[in-house]
NUMIRO-56207 format. One line per field, with one value per residue: residue number from 1; residue in three letters; z, y, x of N, C-alpha, C in turn. Coordinates in Angstrom, 3 decimals. Atoms other than C-alpha are relative to their C-alpha. Layout:
num = c(NUM,...) .
residuo = c(ALA,...) .
n.w = c(Z,...) .
n.v = c(Y,...) .
n.u = c(X,...) .
ca.w = c(Z,...) .
ca.v = c(Y,...) .
ca.u = c(X,...) .
c.w = c(Z,...) .
c.v = c(Y,...) .
c.u = c(X,...) .
END
This chain:
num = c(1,2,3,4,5,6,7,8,9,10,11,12,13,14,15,16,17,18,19,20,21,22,23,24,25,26,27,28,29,30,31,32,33,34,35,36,37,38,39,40,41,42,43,44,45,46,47,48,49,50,51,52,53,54,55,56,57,58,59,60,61,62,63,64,65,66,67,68,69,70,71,72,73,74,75,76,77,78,79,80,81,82,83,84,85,86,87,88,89,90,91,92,93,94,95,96,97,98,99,100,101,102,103,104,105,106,107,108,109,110,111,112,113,114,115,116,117,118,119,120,121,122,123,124,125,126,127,128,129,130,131,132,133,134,135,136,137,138,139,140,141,142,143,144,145,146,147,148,149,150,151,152,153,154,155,156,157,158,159,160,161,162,163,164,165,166,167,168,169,170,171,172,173,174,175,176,177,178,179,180,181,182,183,184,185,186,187,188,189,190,191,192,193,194,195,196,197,198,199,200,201,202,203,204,205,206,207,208,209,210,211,212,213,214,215,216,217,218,219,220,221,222,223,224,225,226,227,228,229,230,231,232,233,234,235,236,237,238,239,240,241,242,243) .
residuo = c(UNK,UNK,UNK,UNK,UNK,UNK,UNK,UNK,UNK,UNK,UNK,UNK,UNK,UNK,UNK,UNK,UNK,UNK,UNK,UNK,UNK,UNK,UNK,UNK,UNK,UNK,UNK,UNK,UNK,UNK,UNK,UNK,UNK,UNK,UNK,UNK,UNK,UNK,UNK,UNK,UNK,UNK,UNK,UNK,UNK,UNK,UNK,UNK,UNK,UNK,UNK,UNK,UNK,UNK,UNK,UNK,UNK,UNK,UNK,UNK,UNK,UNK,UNK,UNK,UNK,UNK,UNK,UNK,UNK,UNK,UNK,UNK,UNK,UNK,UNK,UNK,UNK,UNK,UNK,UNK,UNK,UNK,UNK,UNK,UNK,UNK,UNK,UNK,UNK,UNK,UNK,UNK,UNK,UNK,UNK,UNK,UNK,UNK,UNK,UNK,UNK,UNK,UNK,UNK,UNK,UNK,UNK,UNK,UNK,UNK,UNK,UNK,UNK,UNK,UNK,UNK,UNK,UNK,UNK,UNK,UNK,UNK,UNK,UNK,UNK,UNK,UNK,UNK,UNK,UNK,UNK,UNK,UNK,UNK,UNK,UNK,UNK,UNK,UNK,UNK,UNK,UNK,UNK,UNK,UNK,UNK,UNK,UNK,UNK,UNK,UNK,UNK,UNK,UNK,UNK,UNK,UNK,UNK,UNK,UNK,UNK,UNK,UNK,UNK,UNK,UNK,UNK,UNK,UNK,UNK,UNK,UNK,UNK,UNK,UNK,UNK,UNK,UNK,UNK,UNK,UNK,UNK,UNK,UNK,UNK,UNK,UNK,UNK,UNK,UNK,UNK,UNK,UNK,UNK,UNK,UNK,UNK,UNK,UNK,UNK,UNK,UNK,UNK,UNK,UNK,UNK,UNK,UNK,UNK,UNK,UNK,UNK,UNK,UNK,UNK,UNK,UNK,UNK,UNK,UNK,UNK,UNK,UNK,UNK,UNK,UNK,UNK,UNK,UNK,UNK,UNK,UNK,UNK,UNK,UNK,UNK,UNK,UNK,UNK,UNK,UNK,UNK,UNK) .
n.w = c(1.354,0.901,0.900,0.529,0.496,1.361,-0.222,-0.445,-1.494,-0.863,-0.248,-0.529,-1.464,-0.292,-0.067,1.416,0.035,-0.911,0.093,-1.530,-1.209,-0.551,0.294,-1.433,0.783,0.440,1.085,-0.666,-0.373,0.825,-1.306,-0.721,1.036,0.206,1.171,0.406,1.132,1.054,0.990,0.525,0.282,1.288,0.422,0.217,0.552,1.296,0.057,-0.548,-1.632,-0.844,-0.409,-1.022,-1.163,0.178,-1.087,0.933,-1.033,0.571,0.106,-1.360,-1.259,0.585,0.897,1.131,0.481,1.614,0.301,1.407,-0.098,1.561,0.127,0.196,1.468,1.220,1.491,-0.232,-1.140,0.286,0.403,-1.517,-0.594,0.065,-0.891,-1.571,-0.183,0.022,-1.892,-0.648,0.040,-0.178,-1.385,-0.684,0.789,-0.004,0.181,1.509,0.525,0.407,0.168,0.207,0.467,-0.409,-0.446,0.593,0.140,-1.319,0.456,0.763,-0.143,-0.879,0.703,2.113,0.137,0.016,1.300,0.947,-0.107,0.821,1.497,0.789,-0.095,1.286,1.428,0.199,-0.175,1.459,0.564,-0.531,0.605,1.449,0.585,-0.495,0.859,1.389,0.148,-0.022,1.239,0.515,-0.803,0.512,1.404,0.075,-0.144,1.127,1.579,-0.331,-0.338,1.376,0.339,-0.651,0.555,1.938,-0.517,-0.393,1.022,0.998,-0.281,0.210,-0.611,0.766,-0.264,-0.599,-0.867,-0.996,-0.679,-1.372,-0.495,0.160,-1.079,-0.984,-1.013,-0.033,-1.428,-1.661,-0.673,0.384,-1.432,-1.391,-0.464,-0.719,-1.774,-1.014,0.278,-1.143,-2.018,0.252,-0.054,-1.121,-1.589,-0.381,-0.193,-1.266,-0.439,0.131,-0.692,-0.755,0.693,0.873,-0.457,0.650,0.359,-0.891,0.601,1.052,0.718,0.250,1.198,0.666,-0.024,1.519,1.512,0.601,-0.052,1.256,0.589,0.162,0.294,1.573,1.364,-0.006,0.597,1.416,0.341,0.071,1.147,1.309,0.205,-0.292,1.113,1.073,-0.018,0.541,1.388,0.996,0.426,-1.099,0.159,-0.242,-1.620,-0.715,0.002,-0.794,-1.009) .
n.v = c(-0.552,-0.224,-0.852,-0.400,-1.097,-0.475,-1.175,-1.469,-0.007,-0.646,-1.380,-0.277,0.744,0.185,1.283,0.433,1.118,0.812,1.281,0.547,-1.040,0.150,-1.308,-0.195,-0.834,0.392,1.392,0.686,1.173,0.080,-0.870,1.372,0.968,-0.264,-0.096,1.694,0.015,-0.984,-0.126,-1.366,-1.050,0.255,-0.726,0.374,-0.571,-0.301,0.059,-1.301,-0.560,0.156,1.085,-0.292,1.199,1.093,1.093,1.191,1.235,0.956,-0.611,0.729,-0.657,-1.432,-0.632,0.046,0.766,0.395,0.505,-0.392,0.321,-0.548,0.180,-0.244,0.749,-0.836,0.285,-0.735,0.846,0.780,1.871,0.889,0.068,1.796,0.924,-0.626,0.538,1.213,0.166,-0.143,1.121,0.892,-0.441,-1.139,0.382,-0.532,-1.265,-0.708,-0.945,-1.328,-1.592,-0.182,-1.194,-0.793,-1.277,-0.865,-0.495,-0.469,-1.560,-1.112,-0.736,-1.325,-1.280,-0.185,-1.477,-1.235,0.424,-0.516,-1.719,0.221,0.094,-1.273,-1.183,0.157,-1.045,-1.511,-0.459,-0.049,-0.509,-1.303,-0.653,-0.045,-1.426,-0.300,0.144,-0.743,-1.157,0.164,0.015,-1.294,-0.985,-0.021,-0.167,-1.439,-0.732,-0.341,-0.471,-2.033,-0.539,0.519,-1.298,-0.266,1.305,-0.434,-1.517,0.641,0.965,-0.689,-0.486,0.763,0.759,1.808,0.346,0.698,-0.372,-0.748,1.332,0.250,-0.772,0.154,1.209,-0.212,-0.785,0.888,0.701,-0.230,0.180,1.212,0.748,-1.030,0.544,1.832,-0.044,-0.408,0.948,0.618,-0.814,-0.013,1.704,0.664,-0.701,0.677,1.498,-0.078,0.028,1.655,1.557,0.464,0.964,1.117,1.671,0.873,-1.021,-1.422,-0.946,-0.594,1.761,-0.359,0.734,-0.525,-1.574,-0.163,-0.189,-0.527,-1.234,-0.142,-0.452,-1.132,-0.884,0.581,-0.385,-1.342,-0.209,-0.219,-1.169,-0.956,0.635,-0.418,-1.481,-0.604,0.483,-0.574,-1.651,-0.572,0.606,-1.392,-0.956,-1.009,-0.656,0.555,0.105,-1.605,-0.103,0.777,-0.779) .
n.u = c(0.094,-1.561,0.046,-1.173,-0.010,-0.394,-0.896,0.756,0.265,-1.036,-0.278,1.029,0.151,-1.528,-1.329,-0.763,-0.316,1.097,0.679,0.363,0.502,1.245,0.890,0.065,0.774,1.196,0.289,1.347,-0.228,-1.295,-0.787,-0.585,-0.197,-1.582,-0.660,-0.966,-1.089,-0.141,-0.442,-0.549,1.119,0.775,1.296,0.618,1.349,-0.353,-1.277,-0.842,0.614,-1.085,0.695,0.499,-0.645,0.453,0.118,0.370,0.207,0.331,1.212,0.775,0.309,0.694,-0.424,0.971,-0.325,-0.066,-1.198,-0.612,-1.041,-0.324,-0.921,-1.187,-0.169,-0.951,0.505,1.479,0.563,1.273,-0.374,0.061,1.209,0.675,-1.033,0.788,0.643,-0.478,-0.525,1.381,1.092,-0.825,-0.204,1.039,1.103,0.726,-0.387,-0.016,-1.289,0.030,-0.594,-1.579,-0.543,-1.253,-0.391,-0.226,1.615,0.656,-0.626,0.665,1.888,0.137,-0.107,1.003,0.325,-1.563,-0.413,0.674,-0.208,-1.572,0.136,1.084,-1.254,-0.667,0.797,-0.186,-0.826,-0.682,0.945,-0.142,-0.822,-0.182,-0.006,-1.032,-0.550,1.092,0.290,-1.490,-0.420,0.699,0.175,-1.444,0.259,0.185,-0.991,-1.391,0.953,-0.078,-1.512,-0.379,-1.065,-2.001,-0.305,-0.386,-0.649,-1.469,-0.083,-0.186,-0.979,-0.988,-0.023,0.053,1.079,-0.462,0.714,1.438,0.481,-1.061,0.553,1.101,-0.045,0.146,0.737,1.285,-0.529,0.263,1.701,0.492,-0.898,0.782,1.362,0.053,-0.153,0.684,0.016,-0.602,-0.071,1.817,0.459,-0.589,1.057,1.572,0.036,0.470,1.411,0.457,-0.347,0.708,0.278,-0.772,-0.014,-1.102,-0.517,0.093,1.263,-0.723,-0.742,-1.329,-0.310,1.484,-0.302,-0.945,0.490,0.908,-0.841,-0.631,1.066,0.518,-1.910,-0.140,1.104,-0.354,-0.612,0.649,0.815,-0.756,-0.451,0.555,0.208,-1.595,-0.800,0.387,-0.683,-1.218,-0.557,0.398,-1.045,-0.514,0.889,1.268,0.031,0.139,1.130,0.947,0.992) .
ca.w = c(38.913,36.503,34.049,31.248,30.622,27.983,28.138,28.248,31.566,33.057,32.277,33.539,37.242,36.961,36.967,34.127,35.292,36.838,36.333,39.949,41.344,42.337,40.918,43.719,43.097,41.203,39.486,41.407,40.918,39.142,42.722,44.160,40.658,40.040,36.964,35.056,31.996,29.801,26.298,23.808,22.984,20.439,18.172,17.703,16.073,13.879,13.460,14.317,18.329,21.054,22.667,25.573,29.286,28.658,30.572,29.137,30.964,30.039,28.774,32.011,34.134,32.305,29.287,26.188,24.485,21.192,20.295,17.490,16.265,14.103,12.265,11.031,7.230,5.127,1.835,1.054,3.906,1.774,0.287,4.143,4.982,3.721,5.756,8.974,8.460,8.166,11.570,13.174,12.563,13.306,16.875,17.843,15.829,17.166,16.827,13.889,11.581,10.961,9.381,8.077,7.035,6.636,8.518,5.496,4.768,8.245,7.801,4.750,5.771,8.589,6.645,3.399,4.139,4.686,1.611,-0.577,0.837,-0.059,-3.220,-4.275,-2.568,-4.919,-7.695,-7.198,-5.819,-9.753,-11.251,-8.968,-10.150,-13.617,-13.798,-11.749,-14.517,-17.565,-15.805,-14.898,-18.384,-19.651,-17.179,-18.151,-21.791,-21.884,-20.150,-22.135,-25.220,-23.734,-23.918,-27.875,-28.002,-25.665,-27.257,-31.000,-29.083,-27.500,-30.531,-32.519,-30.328,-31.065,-28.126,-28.922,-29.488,-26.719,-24.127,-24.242,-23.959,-21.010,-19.967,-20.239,-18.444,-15.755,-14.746,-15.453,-12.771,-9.745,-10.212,-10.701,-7.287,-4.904,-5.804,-5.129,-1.564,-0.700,-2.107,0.424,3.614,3.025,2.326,5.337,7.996,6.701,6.489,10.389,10.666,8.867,10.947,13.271,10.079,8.692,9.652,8.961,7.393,8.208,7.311,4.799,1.783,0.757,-2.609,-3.697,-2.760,-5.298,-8.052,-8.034,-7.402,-10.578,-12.334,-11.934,-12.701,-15.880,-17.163,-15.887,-17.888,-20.944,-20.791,-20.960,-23.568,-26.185,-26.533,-25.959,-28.935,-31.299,-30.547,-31.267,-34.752,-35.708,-37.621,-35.062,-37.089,-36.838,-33.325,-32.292,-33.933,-31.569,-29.494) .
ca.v = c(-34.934,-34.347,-31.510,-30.418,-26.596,-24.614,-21.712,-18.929,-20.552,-20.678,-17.402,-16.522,-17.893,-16.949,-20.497,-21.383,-24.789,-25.876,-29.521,-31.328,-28.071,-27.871,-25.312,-23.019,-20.044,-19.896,-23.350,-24.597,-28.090,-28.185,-26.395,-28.868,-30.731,-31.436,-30.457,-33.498,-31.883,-28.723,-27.803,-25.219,-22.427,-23.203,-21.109,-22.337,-19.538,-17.802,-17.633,-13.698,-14.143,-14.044,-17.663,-17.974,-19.932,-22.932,-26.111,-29.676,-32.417,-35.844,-36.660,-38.997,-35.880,-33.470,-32.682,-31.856,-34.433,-35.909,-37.029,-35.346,-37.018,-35.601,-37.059,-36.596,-37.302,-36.436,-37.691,-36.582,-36.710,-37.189,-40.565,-41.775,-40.914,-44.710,-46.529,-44.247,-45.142,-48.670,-48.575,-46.906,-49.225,-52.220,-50.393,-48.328,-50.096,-47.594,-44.446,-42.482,-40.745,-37.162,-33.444,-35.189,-32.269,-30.943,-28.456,-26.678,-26.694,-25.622,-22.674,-21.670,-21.664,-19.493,-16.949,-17.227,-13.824,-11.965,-13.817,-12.573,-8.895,-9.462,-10.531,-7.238,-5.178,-6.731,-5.532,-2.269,-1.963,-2.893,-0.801,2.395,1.721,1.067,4.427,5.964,4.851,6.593,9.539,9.446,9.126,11.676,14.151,14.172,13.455,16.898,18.619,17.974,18.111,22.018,21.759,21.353,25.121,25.012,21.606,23.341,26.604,24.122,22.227,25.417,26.926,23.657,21.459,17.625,15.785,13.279,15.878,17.406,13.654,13.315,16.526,15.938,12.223,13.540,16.303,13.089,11.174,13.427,13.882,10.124,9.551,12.817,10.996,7.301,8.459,10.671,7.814,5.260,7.474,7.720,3.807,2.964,5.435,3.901,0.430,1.030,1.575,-1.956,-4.257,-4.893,-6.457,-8.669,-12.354,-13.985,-10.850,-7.702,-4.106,-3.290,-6.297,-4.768,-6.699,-4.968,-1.037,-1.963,-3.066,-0.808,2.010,0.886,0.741,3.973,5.300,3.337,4.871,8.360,8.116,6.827,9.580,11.937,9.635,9.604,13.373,14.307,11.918,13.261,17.013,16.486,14.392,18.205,20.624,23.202,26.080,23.912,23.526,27.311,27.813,25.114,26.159) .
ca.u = c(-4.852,-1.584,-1.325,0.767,1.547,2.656,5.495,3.087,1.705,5.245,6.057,2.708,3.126,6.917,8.781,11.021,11.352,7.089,7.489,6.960,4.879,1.458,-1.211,-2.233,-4.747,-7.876,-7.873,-11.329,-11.051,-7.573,-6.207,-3.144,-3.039,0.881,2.659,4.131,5.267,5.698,5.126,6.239,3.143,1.100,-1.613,-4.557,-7.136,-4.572,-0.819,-0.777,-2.426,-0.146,0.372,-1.980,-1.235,-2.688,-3.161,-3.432,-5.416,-5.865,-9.479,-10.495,-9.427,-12.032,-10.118,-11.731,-12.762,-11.753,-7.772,-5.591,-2.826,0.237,2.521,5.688,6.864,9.733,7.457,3.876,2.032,-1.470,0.140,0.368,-3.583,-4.648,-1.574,-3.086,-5.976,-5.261,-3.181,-5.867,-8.554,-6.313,-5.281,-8.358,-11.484,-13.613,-11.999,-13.141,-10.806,-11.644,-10.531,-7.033,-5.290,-1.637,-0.063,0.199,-3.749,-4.454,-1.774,-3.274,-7.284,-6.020,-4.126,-6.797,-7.932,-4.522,-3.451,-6.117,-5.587,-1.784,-2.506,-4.982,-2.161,0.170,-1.992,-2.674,0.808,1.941,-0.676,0.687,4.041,3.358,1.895,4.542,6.616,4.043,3.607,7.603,8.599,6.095,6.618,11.006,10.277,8.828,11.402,14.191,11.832,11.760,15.324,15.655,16.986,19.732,20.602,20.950,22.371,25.686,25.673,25.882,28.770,30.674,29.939,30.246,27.023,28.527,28.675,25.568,24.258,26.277,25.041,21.348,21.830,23.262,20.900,17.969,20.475,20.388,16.294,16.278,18.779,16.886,13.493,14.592,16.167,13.409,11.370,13.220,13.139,9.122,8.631,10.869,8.922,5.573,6.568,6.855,3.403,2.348,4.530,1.988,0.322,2.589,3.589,6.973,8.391,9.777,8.354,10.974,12.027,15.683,15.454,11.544,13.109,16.075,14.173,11.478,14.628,16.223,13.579,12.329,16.369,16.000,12.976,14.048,17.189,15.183,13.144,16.336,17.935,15.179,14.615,18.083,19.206,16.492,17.319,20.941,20.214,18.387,20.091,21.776,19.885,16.546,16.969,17.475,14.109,12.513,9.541) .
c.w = c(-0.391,-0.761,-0.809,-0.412,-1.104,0.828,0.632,1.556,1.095,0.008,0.668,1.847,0.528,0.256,-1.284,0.030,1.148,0.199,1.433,0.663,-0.357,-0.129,1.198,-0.858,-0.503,-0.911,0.248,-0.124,-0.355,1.545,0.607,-1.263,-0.352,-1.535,-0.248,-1.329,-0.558,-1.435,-0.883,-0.348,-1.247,-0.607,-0.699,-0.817,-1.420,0.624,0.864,1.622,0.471,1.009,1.511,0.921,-0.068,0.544,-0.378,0.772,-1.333,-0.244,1.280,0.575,-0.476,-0.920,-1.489,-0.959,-1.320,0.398,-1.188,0.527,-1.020,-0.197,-1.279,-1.237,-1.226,-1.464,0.230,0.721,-0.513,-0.310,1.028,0.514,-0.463,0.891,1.749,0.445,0.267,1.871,0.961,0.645,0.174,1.845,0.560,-1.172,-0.200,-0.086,-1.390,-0.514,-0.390,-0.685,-0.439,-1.635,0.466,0.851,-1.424,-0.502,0.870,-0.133,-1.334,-0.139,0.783,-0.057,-1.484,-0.271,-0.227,-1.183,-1.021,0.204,-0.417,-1.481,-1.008,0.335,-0.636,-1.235,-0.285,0.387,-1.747,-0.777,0.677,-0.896,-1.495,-0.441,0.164,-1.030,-1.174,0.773,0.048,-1.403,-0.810,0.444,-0.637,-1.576,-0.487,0.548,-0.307,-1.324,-0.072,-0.537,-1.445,-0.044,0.197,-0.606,-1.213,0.882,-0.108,-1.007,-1.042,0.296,-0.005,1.264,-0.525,0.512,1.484,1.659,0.297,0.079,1.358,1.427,0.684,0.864,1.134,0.480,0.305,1.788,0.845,0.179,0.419,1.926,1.140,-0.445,0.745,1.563,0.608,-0.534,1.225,0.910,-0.053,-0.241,1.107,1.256,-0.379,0.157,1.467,0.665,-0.043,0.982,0.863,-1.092,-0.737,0.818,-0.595,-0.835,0.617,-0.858,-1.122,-1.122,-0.641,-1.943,-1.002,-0.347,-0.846,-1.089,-0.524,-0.329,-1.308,-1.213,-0.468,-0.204,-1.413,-0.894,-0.183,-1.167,-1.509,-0.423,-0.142,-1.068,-1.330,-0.775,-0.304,-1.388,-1.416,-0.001,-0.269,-1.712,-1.162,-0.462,1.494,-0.600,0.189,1.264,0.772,-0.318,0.449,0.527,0.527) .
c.v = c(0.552,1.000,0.311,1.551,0.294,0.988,1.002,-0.303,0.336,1.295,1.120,0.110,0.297,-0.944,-0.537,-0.936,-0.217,-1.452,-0.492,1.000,-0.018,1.218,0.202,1.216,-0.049,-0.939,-0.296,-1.232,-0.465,0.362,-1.569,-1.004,0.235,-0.204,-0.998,0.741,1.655,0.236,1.148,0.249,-0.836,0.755,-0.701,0.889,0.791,0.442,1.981,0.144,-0.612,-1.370,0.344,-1.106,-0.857,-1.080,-1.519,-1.654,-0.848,-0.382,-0.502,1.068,1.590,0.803,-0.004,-1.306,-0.298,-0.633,0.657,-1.211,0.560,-0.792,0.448,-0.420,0.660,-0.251,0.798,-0.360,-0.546,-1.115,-1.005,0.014,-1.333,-1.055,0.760,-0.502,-1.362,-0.630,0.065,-0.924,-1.295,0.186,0.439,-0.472,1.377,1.325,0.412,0.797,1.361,0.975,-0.971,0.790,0.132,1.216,1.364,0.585,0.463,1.273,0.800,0.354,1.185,1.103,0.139,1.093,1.268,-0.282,0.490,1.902,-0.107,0.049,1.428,0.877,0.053,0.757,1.013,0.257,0.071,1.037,1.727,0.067,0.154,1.647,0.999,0.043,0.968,0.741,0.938,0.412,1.069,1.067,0.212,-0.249,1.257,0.614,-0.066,0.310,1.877,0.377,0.280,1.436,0.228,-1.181,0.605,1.016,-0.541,-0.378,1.489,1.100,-1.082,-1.186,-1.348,-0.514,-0.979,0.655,0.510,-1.079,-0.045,1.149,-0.101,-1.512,0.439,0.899,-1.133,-0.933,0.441,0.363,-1.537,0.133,1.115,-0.651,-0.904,0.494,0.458,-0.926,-0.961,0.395,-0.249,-1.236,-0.427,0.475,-1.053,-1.236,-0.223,-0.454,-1.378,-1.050,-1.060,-1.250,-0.779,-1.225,-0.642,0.739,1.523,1.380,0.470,-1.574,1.225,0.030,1.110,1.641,-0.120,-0.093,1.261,1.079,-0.368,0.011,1.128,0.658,-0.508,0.624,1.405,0.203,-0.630,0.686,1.059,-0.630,0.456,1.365,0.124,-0.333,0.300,1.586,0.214,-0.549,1.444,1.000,1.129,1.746,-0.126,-0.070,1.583,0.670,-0.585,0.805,-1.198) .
c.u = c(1.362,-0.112,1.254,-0.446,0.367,1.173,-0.303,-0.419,1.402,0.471,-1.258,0.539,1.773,0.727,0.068,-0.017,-1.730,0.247,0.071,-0.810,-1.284,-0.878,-0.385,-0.804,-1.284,-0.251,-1.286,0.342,1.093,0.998,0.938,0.084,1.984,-0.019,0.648,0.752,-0.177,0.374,0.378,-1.348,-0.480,-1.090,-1.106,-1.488,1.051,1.646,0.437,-0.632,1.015,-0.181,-0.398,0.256,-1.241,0.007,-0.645,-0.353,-0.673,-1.964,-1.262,-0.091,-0.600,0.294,-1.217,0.105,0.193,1.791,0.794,1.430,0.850,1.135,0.799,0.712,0.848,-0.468,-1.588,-0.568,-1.742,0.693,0.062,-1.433,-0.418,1.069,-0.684,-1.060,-0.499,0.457,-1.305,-1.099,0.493,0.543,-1.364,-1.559,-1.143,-0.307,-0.213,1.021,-0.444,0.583,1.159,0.493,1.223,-0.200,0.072,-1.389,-0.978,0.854,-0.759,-1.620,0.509,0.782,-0.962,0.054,1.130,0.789,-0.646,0.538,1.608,0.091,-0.411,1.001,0.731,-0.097,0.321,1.496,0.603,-0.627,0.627,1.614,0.355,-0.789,0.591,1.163,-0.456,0.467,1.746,0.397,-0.960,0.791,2.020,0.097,-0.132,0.642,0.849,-0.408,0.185,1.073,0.793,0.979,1.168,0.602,0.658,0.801,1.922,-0.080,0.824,1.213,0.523,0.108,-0.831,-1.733,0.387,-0.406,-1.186,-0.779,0.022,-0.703,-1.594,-0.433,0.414,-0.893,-1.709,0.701,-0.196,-1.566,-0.392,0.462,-0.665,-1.595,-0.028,0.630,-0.787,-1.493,-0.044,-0.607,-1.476,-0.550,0.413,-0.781,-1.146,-0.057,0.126,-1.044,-0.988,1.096,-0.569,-0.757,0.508,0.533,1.313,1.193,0.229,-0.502,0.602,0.796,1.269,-0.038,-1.637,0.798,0.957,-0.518,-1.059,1.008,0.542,-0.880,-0.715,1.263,-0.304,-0.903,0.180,0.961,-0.093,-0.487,0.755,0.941,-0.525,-0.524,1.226,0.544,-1.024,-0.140,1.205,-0.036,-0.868,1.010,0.031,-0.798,-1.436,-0.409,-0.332,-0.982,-1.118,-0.495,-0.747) .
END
């Protein structure tokens, strides 16, 4: 009896190189069968299980039975299932054709589920920051709105409408830049915690934490814009009677 391994088995049994050696151990009837070949791991229930030592006999010497075959196709590979079939039945009369399916329709039955939960996370993730945004822009709207007095006050000791713009943007800038870092630091710890659940990606996307970060700078310093610039177009007496 012949066998082919996988990776996980050699690293199992400790030899980097099995091929010519002879199972030994609890095989039962496999015991003394020589290694002929080795292949790379493979997953077979879902892309996130760890590959398992595996052992690949032919189907005379008690292998499971059936046959897959895959092939290989730099064009669409449905447009080749009637030429397969064709071969097939021309080589192998009696062999039925079954399940033919891409790799890409076998990858996506067996993430469906983590794809749908992705998706709804998506969602609500837009939905958190689109109100993040509202309550953002509220919440700084009204505090410079507060600010109408001191606005007419500088205005009315002679300071340029320009700077107290200037003024009023920057104090929106360093709330905008001490949220988005402490912000950051607090997405980066927890994205930690999910890595275990994710697949093909890592726990932090670089490109997502910029946009949403400018984003939320942009609306901050709209929300210190549009107040700001209708408190200086008030009279400087009108103003110092704000409340």
């Amino acid at each position: 009896i012949v066998t082919v391994v996988n990776q996980a088995f050699a690293r199992e049994v400790g030899e980097s190189h099995p091929i010519g050696r002879q199972l030994t151990g609890d095989f039962s009837d496999l015991k003394n069968s020589e290694i002929v070949g080795m292949v790379a791991d493979a997953k077979y229930s879902s892309l996130r299980e760890r590959p398992k030592p595996t052992l690949y006999l032919a189907e005379l010497q008690g292998g499971i039975p059936g046959v897959t075959f895959e092939i290989r196709t730099a064009t669409d590979p449905k447009a080749l299932v009637p030429v397969v079939r064709q071969t097939l039945a021309r080589l192998a009369p009696d062999v039925p054709l079954a399940e033919v399916k891409t790799q890409t329709d076998i990858i996506g039955e067996s993430v469906s589920t983590q794809s749908d939960v992705a998706r709804l996370a998506g969602l609500f993730a837009l939905l958190a920051l689109g109100l993040a945004c509202i309550g953002l822009y509220g919440l700084v709207a009204y505090s410079v709105a507060r600010r109408t007095g001191e606005i007419g006050l500088r205005m009315a000791l002679g300071a340029a409408r320009e700077e107290v713009l200037k003024m009023v943007l920057g104090t929106g800038a360093q709330l905008a830049v001490a949220g988005i870092a402490i912000g950051v630091a607090l997405s980066l710890a927890l994205t930690r915690l999910m890595a275990g659940m994710l697949y093909g990606v890592g726990g932090s996307d670089p490109l997502t934490l910029a946009l949403a970060s400018l984003l939320l700078a942009a609306v901050t310093l709209l929300a210190c814009y549009i107040p700001a610039r209708r408190a200086m177009r008030i009279d400087p007496s009108t103003a110092l009677r704000y409340e």
